[in-house]
Structure formats: C-alpha cells, structure tokens
C-alpha positions as CSV (number, residue, x, y, z in Angstrom):
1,X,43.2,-155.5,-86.9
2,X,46.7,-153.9,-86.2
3,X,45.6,-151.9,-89.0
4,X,42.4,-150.6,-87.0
5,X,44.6,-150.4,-84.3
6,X,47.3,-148.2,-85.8
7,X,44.5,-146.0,-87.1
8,X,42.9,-145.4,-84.0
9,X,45.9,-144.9,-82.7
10,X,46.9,-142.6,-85.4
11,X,44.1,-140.8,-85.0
12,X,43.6,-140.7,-81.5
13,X,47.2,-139.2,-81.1
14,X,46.0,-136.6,-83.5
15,X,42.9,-135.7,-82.1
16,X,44.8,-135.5,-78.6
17,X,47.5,-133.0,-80.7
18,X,44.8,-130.8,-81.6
19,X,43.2,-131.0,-78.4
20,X,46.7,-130.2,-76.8
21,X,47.3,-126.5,-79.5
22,X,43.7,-125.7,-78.3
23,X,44.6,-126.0,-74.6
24,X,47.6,-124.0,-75.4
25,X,45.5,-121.9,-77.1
26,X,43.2,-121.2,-73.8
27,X,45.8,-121.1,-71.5
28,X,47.3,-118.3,-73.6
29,X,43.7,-116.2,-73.7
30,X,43.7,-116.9,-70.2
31,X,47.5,-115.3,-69.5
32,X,46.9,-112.7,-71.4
33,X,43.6,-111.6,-70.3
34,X,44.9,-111.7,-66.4
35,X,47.7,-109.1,-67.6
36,X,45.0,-107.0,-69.0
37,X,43.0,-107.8,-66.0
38,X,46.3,-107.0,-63.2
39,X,46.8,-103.7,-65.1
40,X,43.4,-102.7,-65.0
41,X,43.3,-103.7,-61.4
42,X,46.7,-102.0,-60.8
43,X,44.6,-98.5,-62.5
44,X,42.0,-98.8,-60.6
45,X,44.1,-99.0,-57.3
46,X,46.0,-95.6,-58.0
47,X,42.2,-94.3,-58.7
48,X,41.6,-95.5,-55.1
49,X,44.7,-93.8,-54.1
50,X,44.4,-90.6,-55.8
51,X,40.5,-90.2,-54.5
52,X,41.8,-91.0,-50.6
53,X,44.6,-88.6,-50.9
54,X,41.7,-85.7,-52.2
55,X,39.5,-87.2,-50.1
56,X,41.7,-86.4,-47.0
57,X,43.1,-83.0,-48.3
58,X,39.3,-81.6,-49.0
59,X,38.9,-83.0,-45.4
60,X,41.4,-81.0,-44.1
61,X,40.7,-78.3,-46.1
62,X,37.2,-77.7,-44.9
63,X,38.2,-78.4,-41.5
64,X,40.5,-74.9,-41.8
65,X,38.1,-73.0,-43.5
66,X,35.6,-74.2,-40.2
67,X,38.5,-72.9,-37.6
68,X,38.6,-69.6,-40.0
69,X,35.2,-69.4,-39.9
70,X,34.8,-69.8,-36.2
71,X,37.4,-67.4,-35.7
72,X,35.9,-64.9,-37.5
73,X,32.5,-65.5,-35.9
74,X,34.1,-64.7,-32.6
75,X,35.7,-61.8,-33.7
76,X,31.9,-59.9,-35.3
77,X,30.6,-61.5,-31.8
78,X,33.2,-59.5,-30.0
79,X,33.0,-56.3,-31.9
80,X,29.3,-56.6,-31.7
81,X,29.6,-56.6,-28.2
82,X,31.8,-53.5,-28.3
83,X,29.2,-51.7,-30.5
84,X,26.7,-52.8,-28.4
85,X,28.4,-51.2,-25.0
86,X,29.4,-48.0,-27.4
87,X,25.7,-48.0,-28.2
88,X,24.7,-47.9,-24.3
89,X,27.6,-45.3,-23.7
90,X,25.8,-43.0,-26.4
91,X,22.3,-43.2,-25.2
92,X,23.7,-42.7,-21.6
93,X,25.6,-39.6,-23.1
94,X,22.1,-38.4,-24.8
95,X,20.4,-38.9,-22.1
96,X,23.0,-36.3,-19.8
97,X,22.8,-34.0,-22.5
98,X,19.3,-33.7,-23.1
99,X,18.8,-33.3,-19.0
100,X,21.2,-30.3,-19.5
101,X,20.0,-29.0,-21.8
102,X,16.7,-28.8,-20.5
103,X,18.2,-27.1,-17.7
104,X,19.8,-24.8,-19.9
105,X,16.8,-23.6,-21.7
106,X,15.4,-23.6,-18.1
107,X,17.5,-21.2,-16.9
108,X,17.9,-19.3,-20.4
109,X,14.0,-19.1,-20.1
110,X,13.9,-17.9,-16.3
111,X,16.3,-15.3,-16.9
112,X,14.0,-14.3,-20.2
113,X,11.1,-14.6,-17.7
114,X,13.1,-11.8,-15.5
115,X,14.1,-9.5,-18.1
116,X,10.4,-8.8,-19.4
117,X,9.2,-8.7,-15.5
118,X,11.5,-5.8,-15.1
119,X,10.4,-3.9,-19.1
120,X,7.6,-1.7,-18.7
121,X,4.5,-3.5,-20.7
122,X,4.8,-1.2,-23.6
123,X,7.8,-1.8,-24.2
124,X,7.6,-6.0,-23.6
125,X,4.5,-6.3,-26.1
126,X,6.2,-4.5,-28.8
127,X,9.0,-6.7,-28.3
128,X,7.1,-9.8,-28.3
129,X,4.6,-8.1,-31.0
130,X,7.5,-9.3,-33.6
131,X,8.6,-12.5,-32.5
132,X,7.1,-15.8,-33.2
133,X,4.0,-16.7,-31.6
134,X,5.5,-20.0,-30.3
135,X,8.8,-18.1,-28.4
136,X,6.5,-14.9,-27.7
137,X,4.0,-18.1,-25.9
138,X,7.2,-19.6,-24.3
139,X,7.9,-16.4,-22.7
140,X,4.2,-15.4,-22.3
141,X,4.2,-18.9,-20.1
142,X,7.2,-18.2,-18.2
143,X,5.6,-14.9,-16.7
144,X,3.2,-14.2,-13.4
145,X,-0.2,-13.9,-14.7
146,X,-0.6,-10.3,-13.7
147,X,2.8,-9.3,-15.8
148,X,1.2,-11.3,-18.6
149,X,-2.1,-9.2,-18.6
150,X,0.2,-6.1,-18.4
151,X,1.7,-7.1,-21.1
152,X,-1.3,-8.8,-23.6
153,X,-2.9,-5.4,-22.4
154,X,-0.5,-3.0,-24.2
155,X,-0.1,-5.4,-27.3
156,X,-2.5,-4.9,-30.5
157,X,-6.0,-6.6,-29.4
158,X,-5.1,-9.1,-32.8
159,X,-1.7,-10.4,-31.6
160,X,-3.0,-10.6,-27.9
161,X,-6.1,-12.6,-28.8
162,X,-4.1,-15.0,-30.9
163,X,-1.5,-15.4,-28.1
164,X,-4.5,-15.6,-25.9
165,X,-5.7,-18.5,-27.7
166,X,-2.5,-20.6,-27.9
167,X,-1.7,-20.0,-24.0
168,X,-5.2,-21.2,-23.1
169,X,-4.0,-24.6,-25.1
C-alpha cells in the first residue's frame, strides 16, 4: 500500500510537472501574442494619428480654397457690375449719337433740299438723272411738290416714272 501510495504519488507529482511546462507553455503564447497584439495596437494608433492630422489639413485646406473662391466670386460680381454700368454708358452714348446724327443728316438734307430749290429744273434733273434712285428719292422727298414736278418734268420720262414710283411708296 505505501507502494500504491508512492506511485500515485509519483505519478501525480508528474502529471502535476507536466501540467505545470504546459501552463508555462500558455502563459508564454499568451505574452507573446499581447506584444504582437500592443504593437499592432500601437500601428494602428499612429494610423489614427496620421488620418486626423490629413483629415484636419484637407479641412483647412478646402476651407482656403472656399475663402479664394468667394473672393474671387466677389471680384467677377464686381467687374460684372462695372461692365454692366459701362454697358449702360455705351447705349446712352449711342443713343446721343444716333439723335445727332439724325439731326445732322437733317440739316445736311435741308440744306440739299435748298440748293436744288434754287438750280433751275434742267439743270437739278440732270443732276439727280445720275445719282442713285434712293439719294435722288431722299432729295426728291425733301423738296415742295411744285419744285419736284419742275424738276421730274425736265428729267427723261424713264428716270422720272421710276422715281415716280418709289416716292409714291
């Protein structure tokens, strides 16, 4: 019986040694695999860093380019405006000049108008005989009726009738 004893003693000191190298075993793993798992957790925290600190400068990047942006938009407002007010400047401008230059041709055409009411007939239908129909008509029209029939009178009866016809329009 102290044999059975020692034996299971024996052999449960044994089985307890072997048990012991395999807990040593584990707790090794263990050690080691929380290193790998604290350096992994360490790379994965400069990641975070590294994405927060592009994550603030593309922030603040984008920001500027807004401000430039904005900036600019006010300036093609304001030189839109400017074009805009040039624009109204220019039509007033046309506008004048057009006016005077009606009067112009008004008073270009009255003194015309004088000049042939002072020429003997003859002498105004062969004038008129070679210019253009349409100035010949603008002078024509610019005339008393009685100079014009002076006038249409003396001209060849083909010139007269055409002028004839484009005064009667």
């Amino acid at each position: 019986m102290k044999l059975l004893l020692l034996i299971a003693l024996f052999t449960t000191s044994l089985f307890s040694i072997q048990t012991s190298d395999r807990l040593f075993e584990c707790t090794e793993i263990f050690k080691e695999r929380k290193n790998e798992l604290l350096v992994e957790l360490e790379r994965i925290d400069e990641q975070k860093q590294a994405l927060s600190a592009l994550k603030v400068a593309t922030e603040e990047l984008l920001k500027q380019k807004e401000e430039k942006l904005s900036r600019q938009e006010e300036e093609v407002d304001t030189k839109l405006d400017k074009v805009r007010q040039k624009e109204g400047e220019i039509q007033e401008m046309l506008k004048r000049n057009e006016t005077a230059l009606k009067e112009l041709k008004s008073i270009k055409m009255s003194k015309i108008a004088q000049t042939f009411s002072k020429m003997k007939p003859a002498a105004a239908s062969a004038i008129l005989s070679d210019m253009k129909k349409e100035d010949a008509m603008a002078i024509l029209r610019s005339l008393k009726p009685k100079v014009v029939g002076k006038i249409l009178t003396k001209m060849d009866a083909k010139k007269a009738s055409e002028l004839t016809q484009l005064l009667s329009k």
